[in-house]
C-alpha positions in Angstrom: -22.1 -79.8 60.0 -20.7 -83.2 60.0 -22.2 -85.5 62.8 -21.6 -87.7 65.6 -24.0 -89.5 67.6 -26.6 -87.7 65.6 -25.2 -84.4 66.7 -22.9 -81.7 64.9 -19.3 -82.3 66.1 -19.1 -78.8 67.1 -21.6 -79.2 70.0 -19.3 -82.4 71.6 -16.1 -80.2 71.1 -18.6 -77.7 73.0 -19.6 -80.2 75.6 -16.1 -80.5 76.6 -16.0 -77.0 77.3 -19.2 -76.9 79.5 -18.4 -79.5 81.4 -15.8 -76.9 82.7 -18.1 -74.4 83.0 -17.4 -72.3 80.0 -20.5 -71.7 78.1 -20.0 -68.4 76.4 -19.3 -69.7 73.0 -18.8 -67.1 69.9 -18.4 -69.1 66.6 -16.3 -67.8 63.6 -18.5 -68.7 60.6 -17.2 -68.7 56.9 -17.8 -72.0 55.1 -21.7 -73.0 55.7 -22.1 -70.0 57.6 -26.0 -69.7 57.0 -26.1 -73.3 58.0 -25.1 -72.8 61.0 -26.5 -69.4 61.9 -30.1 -71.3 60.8 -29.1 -74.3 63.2 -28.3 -72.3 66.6 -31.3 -70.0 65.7 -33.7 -73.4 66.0 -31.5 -75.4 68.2 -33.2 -73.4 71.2 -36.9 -74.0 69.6 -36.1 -77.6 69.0 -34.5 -78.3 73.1 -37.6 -76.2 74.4 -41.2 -76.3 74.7 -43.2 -73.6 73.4 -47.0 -71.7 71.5 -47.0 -70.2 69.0 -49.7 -68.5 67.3 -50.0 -69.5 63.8 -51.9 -66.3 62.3 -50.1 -63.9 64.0 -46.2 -65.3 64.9 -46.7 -64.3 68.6 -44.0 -67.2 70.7 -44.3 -67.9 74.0 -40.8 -70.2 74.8 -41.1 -72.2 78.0 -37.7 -73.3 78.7 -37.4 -77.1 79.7 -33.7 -77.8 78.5 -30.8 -77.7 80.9 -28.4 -76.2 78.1 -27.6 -72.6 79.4 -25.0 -71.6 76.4 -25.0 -68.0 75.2 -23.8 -68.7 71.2 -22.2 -65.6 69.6 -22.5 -66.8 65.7 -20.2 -64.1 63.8 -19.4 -63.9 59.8 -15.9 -63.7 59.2 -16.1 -63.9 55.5 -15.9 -66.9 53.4 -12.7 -66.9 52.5 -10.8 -65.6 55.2 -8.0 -67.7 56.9 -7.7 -68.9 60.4 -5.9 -65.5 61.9 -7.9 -63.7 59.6 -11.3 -65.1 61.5 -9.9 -64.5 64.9 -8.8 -60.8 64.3 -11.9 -59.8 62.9 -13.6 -60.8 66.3 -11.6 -58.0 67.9 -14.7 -56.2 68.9 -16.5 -59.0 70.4 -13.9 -59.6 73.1 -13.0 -58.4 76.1 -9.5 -57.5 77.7 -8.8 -60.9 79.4 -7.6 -64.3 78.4 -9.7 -66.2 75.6 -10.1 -69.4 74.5 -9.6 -70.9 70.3 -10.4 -74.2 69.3 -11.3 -76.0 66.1 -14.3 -78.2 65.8 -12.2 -81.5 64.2 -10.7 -82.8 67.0 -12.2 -83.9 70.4 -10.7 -84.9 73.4 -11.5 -84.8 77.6 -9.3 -82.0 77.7 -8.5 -80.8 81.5 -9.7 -77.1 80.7 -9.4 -75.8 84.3 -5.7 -77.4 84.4 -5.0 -76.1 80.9 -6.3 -72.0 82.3 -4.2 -72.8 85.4 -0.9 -73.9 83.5 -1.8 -70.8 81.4 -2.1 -68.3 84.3 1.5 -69.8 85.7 4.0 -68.7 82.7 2.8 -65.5 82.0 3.3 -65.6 78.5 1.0 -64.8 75.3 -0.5 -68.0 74.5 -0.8 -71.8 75.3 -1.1 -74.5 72.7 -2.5 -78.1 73.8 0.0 -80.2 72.7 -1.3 -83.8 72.2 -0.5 -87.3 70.6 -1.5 -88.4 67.9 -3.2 -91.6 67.4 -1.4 -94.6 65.8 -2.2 -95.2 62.3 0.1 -97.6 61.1 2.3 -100.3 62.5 5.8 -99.1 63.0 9.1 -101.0 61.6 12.4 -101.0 63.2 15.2 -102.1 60.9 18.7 -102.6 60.6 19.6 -102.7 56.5 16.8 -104.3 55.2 16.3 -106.3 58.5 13.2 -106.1 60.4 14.0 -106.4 64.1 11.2 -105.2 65.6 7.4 -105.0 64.2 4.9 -103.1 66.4 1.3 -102.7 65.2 -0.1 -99.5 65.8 1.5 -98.8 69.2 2.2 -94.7 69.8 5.3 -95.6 71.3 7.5 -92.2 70.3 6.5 -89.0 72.2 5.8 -87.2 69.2 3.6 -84.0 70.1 1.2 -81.8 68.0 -1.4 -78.5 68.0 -4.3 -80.1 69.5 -6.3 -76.7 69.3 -7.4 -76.0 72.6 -5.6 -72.8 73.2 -5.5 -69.8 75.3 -4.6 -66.5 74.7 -3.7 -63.0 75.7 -5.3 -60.4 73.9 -1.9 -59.1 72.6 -1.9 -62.2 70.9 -4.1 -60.1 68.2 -1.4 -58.2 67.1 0.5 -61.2 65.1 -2.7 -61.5 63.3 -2.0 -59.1 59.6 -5.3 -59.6 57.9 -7.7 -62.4 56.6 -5.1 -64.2 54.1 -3.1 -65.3 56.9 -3.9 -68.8 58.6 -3.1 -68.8 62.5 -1.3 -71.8 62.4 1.7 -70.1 60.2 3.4 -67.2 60.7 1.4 -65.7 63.6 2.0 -69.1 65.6 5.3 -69.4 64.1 6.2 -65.4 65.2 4.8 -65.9 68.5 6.6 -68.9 69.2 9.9 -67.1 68.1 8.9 -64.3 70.1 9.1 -67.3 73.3 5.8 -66.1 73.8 4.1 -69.9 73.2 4.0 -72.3 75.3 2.5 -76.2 75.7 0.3 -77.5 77.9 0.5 -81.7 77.4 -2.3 -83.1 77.5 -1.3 -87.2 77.8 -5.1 -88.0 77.9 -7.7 -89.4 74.8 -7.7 -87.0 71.9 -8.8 -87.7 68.2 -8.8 -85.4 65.1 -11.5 -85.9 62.6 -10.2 -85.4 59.2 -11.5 -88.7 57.3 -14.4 -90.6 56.6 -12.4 -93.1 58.7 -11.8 -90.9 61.6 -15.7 -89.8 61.7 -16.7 -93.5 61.5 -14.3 -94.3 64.5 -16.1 -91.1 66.4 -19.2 -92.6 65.9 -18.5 -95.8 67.1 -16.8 -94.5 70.6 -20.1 -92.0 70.8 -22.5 -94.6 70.1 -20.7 -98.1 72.9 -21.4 -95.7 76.1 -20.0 -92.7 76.8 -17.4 -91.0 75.0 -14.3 -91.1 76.0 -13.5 -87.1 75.0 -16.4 -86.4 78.2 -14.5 -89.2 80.5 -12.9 -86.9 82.9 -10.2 -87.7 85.6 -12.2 -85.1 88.0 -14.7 -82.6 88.5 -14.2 -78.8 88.3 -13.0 -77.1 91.5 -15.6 -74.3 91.2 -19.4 -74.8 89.5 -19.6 -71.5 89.3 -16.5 -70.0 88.0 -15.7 -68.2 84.6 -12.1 -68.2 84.1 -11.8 -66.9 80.2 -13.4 -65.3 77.6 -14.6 -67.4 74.9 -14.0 -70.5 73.7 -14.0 -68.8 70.1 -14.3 -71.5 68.0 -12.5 -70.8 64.4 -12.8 -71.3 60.7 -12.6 -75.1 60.7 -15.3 -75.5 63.5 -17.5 -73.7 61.7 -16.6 -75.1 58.5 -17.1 -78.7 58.8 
């Protein structure tokens, strides 16, 4: 439950989401799972007003907060892998598209633009493909000549699994059990398959793996607003659903 701007980072990779209108959230717990099944059980006490009566534990909630999230929390085991999280959720979804993402990477992800591009090709599943950010200068040389120095520049269009994906429920079947991570073989197989596709996303997106990333969070949270809720536009439709989900998988609920 690591935190940014004094929240979980789970509930900014969960803002993204709402600002799209998606709000039906089911969360694969393992690591910390009681941790966070005891935080969304007070998080709706603690953004509402409410009596209580002391003696005999009769509540009487008056809503004041303008969250309106249902939060499915769901133990998937502690040790169970990625795939392994998602398949066991089976029963809680319906037979329509869905939506996967982790909880250690942000970014103001286009999520009506990401369902369209999905609904266009037909196929299994959509990654987000995104760039990374910079970490180290780069060095061009010829022998052991330096002929160009650049300094932490993404200059090369190299693209990777930003999370953020859709999926088809067939995509269920490349899951074998809880040993097997999503991102190998059933990723792998479904990409072989040519059922995978990318949607590029050219915009901000930032993992948070280190100390050094979370710090660098924190600081773009805390100087105005984030730039992983900086949106190019507003959604088409304030009232439209368009996927189950987001399902949020083991490393969201692990951090």
């Amino acid at each position: 439950m690591v935190e940014v701007a004094g929240r979980p980072i789970m509930l900014h990779v969960m803002d993204i989401y709402d600002h799209w209108g998606q709000t039906d959230f089911i969360i694969a717990c393992g690591y910390k799972a009681m941790s966070i099944k005891s935080f969304f059980n007070e998080l709706h006490l603690m953004n509402n007003d409410f009596t209580i009566g002391i003696g005999n534990g009769e509540m009487d909630l008056r809503p004041t907060s303008n969250i309106d999230w249902r939060v499915s929390v769901v133990d998937t085991g502690h040790h169970t892998m990625t795939g392994g999280r998602l398949k066991r959720l089976r029963d809680w979804l319906d037979d329509e598209p869905f939506m996967v993402t982790y909880s250690d990477g942000v970014g103001n992800i286009d999520i009506e633009a990401l369902m369209d591009f999905h609904k266009s090709h037909g196929k299994l599943a959509t990654v987000t493909a995104v760039q990374p950010p910079a970490r180290f200068g780069n060095l061009e040389m010829e022998d052991d000549k330096v002929v160009e120095f650049t300094e932490k520049v993404r200059k090369y269009e190299t693209w990777i699994n930003g999370g953020f994906f859709v999926f088809e429920p067939g995509v269920l079947d490349y899951l074998p059990g809880d040993e097997e991570p999503l991102e190998m073989a059933p990723l792998t197989n479904i990409a072989r398959d040519g059922e995978l596709m990318a949607y590029k996303h050219k915009g901000f997106w930032h993992p948070m793996d280190t100390i050094r990333d979370r710090d660098h969070l924190e600081r773009l949270a805390t100087s105005g607003s984030p730039p992983w809720m900086q949106f190019e536009r507003e959604r088409r439709n304030a009232d439209a659903r368009t996927a189950r989900g987001p399902i949020t998988t083991a490393r969201l609920a692990g951090v």
